[in-house]
C-alpha positions as a printed NumPy array, in Angstrom:
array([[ 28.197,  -6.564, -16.144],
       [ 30.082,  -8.661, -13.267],
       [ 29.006,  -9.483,  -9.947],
       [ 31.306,  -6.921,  -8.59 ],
       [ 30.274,  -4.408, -11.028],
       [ 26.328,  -4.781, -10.182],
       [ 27.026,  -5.094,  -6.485],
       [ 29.138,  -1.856,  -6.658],
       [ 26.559,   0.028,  -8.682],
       [ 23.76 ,  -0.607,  -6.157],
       [ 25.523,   0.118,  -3.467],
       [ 25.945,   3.804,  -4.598],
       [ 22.541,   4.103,  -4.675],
       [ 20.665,   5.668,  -1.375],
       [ 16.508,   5.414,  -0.655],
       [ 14.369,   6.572,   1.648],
       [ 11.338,   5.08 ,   3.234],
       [  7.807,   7.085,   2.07 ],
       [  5.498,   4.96 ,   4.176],
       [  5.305,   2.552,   6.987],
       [  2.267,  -0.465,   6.643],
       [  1.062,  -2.701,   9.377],
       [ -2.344,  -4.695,   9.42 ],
       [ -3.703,  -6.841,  11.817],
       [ -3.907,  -9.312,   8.841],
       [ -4.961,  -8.965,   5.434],
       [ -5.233,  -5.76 ,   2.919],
       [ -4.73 ,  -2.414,   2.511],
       [ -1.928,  -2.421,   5.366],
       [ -2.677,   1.308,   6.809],
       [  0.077,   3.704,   7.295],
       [  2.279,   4.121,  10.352],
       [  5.03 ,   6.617,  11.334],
       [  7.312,   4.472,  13.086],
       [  7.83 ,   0.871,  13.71 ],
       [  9.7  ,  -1.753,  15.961],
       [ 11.061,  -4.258,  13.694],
       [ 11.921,  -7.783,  14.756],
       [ 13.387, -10.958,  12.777],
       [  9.527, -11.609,  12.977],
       [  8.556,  -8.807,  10.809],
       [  6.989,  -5.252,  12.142],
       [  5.363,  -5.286,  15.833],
       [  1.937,  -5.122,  15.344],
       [  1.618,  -6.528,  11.535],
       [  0.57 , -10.206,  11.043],
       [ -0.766, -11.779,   8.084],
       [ -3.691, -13.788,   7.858],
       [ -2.171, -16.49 ,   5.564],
       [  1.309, -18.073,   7.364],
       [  1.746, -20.359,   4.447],
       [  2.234, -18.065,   1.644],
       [  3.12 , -15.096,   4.1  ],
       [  4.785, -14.15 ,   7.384],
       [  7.569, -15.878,   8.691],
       [ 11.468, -15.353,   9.056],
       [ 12.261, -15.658,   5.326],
       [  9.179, -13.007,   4.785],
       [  9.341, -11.222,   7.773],
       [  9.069,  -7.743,   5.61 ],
       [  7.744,  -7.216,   2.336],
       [  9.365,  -4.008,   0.64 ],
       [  7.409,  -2.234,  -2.743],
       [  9.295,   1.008,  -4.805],
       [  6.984,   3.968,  -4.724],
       [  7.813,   4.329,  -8.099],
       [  6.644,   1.189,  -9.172],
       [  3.432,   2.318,  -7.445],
       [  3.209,   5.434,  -9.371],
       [  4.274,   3.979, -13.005],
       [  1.156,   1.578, -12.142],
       [ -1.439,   4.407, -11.348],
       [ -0.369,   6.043, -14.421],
       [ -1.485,   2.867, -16.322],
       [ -4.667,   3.359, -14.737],
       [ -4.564,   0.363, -11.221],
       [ -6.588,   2.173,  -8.678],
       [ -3.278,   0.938,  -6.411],
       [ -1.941,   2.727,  -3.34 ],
       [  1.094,   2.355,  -0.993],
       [  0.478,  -0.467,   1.415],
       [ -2.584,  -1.807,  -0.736],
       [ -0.242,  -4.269,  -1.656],
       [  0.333,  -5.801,   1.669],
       [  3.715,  -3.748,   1.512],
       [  5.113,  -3.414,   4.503],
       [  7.628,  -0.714,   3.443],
       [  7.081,   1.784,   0.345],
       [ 10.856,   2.74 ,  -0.51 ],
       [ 11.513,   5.335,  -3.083],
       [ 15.283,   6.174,  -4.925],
       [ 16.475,   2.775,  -5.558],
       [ 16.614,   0.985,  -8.788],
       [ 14.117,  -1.658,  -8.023],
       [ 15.24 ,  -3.859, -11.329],
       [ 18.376,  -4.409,  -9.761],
       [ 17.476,  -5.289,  -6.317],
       [ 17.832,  -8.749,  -6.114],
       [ 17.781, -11.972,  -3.545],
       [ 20.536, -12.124,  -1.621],
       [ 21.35 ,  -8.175,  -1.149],
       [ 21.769,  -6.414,   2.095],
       [ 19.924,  -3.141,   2.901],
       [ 20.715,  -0.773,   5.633],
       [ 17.997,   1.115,   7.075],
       [ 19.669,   4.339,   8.729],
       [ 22.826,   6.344,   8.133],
       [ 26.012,   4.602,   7.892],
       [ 26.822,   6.578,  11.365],
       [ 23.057,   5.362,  13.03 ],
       [ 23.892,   3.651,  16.131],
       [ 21.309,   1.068,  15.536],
       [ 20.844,   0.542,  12.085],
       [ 18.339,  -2.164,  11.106],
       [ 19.992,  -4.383,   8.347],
       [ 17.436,  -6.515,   6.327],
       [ 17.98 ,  -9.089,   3.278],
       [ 16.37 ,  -9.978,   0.083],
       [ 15.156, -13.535,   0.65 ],
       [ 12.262, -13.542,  -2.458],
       [ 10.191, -12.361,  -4.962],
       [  6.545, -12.018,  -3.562],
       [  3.906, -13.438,  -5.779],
       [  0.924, -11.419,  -6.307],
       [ -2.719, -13.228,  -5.357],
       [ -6.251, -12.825,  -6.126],
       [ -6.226, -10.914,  -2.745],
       [ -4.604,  -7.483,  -4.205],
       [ -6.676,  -7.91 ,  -7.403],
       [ -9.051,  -5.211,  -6.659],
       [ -6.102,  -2.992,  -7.073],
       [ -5.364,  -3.196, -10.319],
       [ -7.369,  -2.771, -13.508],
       [ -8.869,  -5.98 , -14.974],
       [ -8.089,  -7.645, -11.791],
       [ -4.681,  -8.058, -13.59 ],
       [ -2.281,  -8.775, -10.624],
       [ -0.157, -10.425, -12.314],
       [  0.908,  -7.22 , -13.79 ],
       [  3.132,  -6.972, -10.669],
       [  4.617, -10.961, -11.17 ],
       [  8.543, -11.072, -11.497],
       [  7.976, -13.779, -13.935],
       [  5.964, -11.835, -16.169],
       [  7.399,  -8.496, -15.344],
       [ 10.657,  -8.904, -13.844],
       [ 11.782,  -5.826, -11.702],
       [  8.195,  -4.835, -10.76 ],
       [  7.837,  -7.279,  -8.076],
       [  7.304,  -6.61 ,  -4.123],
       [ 10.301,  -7.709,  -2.257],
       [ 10.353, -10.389,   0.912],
       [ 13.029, -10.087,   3.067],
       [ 14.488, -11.247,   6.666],
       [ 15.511,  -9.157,   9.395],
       [ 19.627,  -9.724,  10.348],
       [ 19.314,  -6.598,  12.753],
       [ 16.591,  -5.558,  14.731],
       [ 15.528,  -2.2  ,  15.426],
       [ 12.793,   0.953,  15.368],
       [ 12.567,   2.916,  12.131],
       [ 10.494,   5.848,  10.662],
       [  9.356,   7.29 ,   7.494],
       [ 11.804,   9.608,   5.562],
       [ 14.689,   6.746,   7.523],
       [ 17.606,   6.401,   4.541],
       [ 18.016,   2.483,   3.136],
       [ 21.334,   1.758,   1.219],
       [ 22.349,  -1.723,  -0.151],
       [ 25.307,  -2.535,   1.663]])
């Protein structure tokens, strides 16, 4: 499949944002409605580790619900935002998410839509290990398990969003 053919096929595709996470550093991140986000992540999150978290280039860190489900059926006592997630975003094909794309958070007719992109692949530490069965966190590695992985990704347009807000690669 070309470039133009993968870009086009993710584009179709539409999410939606289940859950909201903020912390005032480390894990779980605990569920908010609504946020105010900045090109220095959500107002009110911060992480407790700037060198391997946090900053401009990982200013949000996005997780599929799906993924989250497909891992509590394997048995990981995991939960949205136990991760360090800040958004859980279900309806997009995760796999094909990849560094570089653009997502729009809000309608294409929102007068403020917040437009994010994918800067990384987070790696998962011995800090979310109680989540998962084993202590396996490596479960969610993009190395090991490509497509599984949480998302990092830098702000390009500011704005407040909500749960149940729409998020479209553009």
């Amino acid at each position: 499949m070309s470039q133009a053919e993968t870009k086009a096929g993710i584009s179709a595709q539409v999410g939606r944002i289940v859950q909201i996470h903020i912390s005032d550093g480390g894990v779980p991140k605990l569920p908010v409605d609504q946020a105010e986000v900045t090109v220095d992540g959500l107002v009110g999150d911060r992480q407790k580790n700037l060198k391997y978290h946090g900053g401009p280039d990982r200013a949000i860190c996005l997780w599929s619900a799906e993924i989250i489900a497909q891992l509590q059926a394997e048995g990981h006592p995991i939960a949205p935002g136990s991760s360090g997630e800040n958004l859980t975003i279900e309806g997009l094909d995760w796999a094909e998410l990849e560094i570089g794309h653009q997502l729009q958070i809000g309608t294409p007719d929102s007068s403020h839509p917040v437009l994010i992109e994918i800067t990384d692949y987070a790696q998962p530490c011995r800090t979310i290990a109680k989540y998962f069965t084993g202590r396996k966190y490596s479960r969610i590695s993009q190395k090991r398990n490509p497509g599984t992985s949480r998302l990092y990704a830098r702000v390009l347009t500011e704005g407040a969003i909500q749960t149940g807000m729409v998020m479209m690669p553009i």
